[in-house]
C-alpha positions in Angstrom: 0.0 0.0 0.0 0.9 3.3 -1.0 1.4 6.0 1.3 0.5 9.8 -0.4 4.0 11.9 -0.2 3.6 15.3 1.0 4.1 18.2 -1.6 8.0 19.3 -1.5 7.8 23.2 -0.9 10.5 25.5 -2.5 12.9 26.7 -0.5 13.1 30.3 1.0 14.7 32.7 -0.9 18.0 33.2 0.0 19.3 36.7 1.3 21.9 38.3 1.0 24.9 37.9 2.5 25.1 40.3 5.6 21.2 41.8 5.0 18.7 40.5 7.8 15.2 39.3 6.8 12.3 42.3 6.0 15.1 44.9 6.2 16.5 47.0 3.1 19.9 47.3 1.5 21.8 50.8 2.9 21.8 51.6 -1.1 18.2 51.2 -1.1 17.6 53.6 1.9 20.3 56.1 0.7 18.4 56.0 -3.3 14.7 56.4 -1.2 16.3 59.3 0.6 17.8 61.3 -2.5 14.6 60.4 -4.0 12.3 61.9 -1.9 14.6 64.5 -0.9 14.6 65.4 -4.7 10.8 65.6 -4.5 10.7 67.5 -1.8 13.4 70.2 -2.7 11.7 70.7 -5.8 8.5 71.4 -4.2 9.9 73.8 -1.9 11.0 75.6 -5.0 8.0 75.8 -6.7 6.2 77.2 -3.6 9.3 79.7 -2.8 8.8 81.1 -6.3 5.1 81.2 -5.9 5.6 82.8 -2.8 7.9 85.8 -4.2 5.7 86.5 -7.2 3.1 86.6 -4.7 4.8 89.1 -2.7 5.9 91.6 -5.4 2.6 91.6 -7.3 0.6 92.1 -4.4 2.8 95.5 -4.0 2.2 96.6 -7.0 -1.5 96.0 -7.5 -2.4 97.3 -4.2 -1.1 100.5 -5.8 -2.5 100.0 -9.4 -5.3 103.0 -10.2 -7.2 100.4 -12.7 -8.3 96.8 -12.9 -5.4 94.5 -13.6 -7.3 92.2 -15.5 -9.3 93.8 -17.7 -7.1 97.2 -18.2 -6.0 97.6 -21.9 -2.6 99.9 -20.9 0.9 99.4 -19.7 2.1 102.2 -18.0 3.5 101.9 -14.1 5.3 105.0 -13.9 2.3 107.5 -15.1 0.6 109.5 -12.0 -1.2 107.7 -11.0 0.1 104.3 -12.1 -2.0 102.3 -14.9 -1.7 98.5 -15.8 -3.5 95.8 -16.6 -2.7 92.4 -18.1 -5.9 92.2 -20.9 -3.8 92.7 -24.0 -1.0 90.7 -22.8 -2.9 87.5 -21.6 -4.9 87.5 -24.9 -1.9 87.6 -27.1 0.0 85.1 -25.2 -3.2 82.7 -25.5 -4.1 83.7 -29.3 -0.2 82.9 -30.1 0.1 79.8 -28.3 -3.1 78.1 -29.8 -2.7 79.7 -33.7 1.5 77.4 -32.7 -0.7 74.2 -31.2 -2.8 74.1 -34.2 -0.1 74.5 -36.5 2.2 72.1 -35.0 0.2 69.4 -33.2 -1.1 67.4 -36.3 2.6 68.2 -38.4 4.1 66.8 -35.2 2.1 63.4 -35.1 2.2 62.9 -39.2 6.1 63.5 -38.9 6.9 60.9 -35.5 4.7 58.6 -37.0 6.6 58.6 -40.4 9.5 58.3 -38.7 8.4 55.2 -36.3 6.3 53.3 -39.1 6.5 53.7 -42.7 9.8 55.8 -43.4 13.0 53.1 -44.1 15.6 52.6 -41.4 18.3 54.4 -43.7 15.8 57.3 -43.9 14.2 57.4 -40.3 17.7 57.7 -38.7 18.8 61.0 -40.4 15.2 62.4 -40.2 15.4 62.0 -36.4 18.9 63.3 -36.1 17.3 66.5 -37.9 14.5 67.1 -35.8 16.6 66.7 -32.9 19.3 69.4 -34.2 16.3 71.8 -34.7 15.0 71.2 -30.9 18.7 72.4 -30.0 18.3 75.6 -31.6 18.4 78.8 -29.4 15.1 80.9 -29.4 17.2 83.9 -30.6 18.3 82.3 -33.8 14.4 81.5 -34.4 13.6 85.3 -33.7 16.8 86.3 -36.1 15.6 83.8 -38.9 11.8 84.9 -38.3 12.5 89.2 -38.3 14.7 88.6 -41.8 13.0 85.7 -43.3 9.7 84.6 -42.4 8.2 88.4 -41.7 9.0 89.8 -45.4 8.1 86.6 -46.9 4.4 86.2 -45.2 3.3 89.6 -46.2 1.7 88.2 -49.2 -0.1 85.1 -47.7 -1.3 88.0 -45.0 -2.6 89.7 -48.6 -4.1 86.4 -50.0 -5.9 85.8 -46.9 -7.4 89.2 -46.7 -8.1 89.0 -50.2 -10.3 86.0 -49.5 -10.9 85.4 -46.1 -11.1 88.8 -44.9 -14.9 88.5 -44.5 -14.3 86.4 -41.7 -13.0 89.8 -39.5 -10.4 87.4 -38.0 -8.1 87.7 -41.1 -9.2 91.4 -42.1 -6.2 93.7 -42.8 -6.7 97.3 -42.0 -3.3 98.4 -41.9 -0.2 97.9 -44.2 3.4 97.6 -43.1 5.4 94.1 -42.4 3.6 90.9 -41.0 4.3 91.7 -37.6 1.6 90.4 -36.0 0.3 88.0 -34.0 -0.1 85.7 -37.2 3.4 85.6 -38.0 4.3 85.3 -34.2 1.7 81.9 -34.3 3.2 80.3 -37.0 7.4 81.1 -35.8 6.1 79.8 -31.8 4.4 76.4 -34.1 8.4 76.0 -36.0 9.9 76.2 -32.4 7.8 73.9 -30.6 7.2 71.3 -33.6 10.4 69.3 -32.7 9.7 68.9 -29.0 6.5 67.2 -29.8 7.9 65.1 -32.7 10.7 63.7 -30.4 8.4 62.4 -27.7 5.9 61.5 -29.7 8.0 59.7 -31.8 9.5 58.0 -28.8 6.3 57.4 -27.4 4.9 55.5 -30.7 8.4 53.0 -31.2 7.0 51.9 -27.4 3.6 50.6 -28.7 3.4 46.9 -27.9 4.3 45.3 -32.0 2.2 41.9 -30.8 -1.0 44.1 -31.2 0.0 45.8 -34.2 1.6 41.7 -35.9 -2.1 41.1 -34.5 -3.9 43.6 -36.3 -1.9 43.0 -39.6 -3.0 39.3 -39.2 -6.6 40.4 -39.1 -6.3 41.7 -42.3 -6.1 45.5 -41.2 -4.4 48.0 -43.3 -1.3 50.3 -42.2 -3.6 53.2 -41.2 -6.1 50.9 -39.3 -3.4 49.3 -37.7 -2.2 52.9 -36.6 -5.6 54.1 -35.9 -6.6 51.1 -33.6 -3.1 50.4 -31.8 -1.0 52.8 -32.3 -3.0 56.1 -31.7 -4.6 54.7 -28.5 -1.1 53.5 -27.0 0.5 56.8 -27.5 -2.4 59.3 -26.6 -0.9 59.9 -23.1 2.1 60.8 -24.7 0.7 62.7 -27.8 -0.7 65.1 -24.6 2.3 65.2 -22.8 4.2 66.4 -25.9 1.4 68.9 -26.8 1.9 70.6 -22.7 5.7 71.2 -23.0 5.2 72.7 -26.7 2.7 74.5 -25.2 4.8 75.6 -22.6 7.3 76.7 -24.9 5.2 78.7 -26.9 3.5 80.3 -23.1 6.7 81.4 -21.8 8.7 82.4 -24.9 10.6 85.3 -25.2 13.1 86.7 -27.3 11.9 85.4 -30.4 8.4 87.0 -29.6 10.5 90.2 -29.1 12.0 90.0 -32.4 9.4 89.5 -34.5 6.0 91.5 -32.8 5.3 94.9 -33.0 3.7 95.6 -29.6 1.2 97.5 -29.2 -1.8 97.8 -26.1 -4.1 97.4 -28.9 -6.2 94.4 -28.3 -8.2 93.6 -31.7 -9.9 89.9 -33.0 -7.7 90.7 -36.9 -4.9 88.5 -36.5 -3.1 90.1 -39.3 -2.9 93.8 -38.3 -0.3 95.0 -36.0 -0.4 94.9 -32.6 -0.9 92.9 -29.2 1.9 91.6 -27.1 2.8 88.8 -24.7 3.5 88.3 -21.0 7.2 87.1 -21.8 7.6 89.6 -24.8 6.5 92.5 -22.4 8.4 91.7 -19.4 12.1 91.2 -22.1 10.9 94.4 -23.5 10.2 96.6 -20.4 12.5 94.7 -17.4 16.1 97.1 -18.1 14.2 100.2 -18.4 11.3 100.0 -15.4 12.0 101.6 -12.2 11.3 99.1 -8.9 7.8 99.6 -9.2 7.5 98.8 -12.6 8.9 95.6 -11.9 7.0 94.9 -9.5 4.2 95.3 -12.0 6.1 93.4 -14.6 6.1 90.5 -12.0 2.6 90.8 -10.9 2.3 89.9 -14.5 4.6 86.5 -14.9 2.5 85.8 -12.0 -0.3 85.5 -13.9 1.9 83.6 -16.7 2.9 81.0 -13.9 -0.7 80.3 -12.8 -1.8 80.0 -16.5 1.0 77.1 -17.0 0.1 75.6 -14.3 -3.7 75.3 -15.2 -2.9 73.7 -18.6 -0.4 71.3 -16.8 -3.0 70.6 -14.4 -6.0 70.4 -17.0 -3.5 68.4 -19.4 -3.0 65.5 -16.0 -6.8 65.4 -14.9 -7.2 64.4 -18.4 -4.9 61.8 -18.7 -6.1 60.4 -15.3 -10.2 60.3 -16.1 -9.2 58.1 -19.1 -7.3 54.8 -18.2 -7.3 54.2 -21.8 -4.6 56.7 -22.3 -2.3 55.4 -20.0 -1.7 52.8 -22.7 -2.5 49.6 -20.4 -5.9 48.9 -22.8 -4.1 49.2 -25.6 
């Protein structure tokens, strides 16, 4: 008669030499440390610039003889002093979305060439290229923009007058160089296009290739294969790379500088001259204000920080409400 053998049970793990039971390696709890300590620190220097910006515009608005919101003029030295951020916050946000819709869909045709249909003896120097322009300082796109792109977009500025001037957004009432908030659109969409393309790129050679071998055995075609599992995998990244173009295109400066021709002028034609930016007013006012007047000129990056940190914030709450994008239903 046969007796039933008990089930042989693995043995324990083994641990390492020196390292009791339940208790971490000291390179674990120094990486933890520096780790959160890195977390930490750069909290505390987010809310130590919140706090000065705080500070200094608080000054000057408590002395401000209009509505800082809704004023249309710039001028903190007058008697009494008169500022308001109305122009400023509606260039910054008519520039930044004429660059997103420019860019975004050039961005995601371009990584997506470069991840699936281009040759790997084309796709490398293609990359390399887009990566060399993302290098590029803002001042050489301002330099290339005033000598280049301004002379050579007054006539698309005509031709769009000519037959989309009924539409009051492209009416021309004024003649003179394209510097406007037009031309300022499409150098901020050039600036931030290869941001985007890297990560997205990088995001799309990370789709999982069992699900797009799958699709290809189903019969599906290239685009369906990149519609139904490529697109979904990457859409947490496609938004990712669309918040740091946009937060290029927020906060830039110098190029701005170069190619607008400010003006407290706050009009819907995106072809006449005029408008401004927070960046492109604080670079173009900063040497010449007095303390006050930077004080002012703070109070409005203030209002540049909280904007970025909205779209950051609308841009994550987005990503969070649907697990799809995170790429784990892909």
């Amino acid at each position: 008669m046969e007796t039933a053998t008990a089930p042989t049970q693995a043995p324990p793990p083994e641990q390492p030499t020196g390292t009791p039971r339940g208790k971490a390696r000291p390179g674990d709890r120094i990486f933890l440390g520096l780790a959160k300590g890195s977390g930490i620190t750069l909290l505390v220097i987010m809310a130590a610039i919140a706090a000065f910006l705080s500070y200094r515009a608080v000054l000057a608005i408590s002395k401000d003889e209009a509505n800082f919101l809704t004023t249309f003029e710039w001028n903190p030295a007058g008697d009494p002093p008169v500022f308001g951020i109305a122009v400023l916050a509606f260039g910054t946000v008519v520039s930044s979305i004429i660059a997103m819709v420019l860019a975004v869909p050039v961005a995601i045709g371009i990584a997506l060439f470069i991840s699936h249909f281009a040759p790997r003896r084309l796709a490398g120097p293609i990359a390399y290229v887009v990566d060399l322009l993302a290098a590029v300082p803002s001042i050489i796109y301002g330099l290339w923009g005033a000598v280049f792109l301004v002379p050579y977009l007054d006539g698309l500025n005509k031709w769009l007058n000519e037959y989309l001037g009924w539409t009051y957004i492209f009416e021309r009432t004024s003649e003179g160089l394209a510097r406007n908030l037009f031309t300022v659109g499409i150098l901020l969409a050039i600036m931030i296009l290869p941001i985007i393309t890297n990560v997205t790129r990088e995001v799309f050679l990370q789709s999982p290739k069992m699900h797009e071998e799958a699709a290809l055995a189903l019969g599906a075609t290239r685009w369906e294969v990149i519609r139904i599992a490529v697109l979904p995998f990457g859409r947490s990244g496609i938004i990712s790379a669309s918040m740091l173009g946009l937060g290029r295109a927020l906060g830039e400066t110098m190029a701005v500088a170069v190619v607008l021709s400010p003006s407290f002028v706050l009009s819907g034609r995106l072809l006449d001259p005029g408008g401004g930016t927070f960046a492109q007013n604080i670079a173009a006012k900063f040497n010449e204000a007095d303390e006050f007047g930077r004080d002012a000129l703070i109070a409005s990056g203030l209002v540049l920080f909280v904007i970025t940190l909205l779209v950051n914030g609308a841009a994550r709450a987005i990503i969070a409400r649907r697990k799809e994008y995170s790429g784990a239903n892909a």
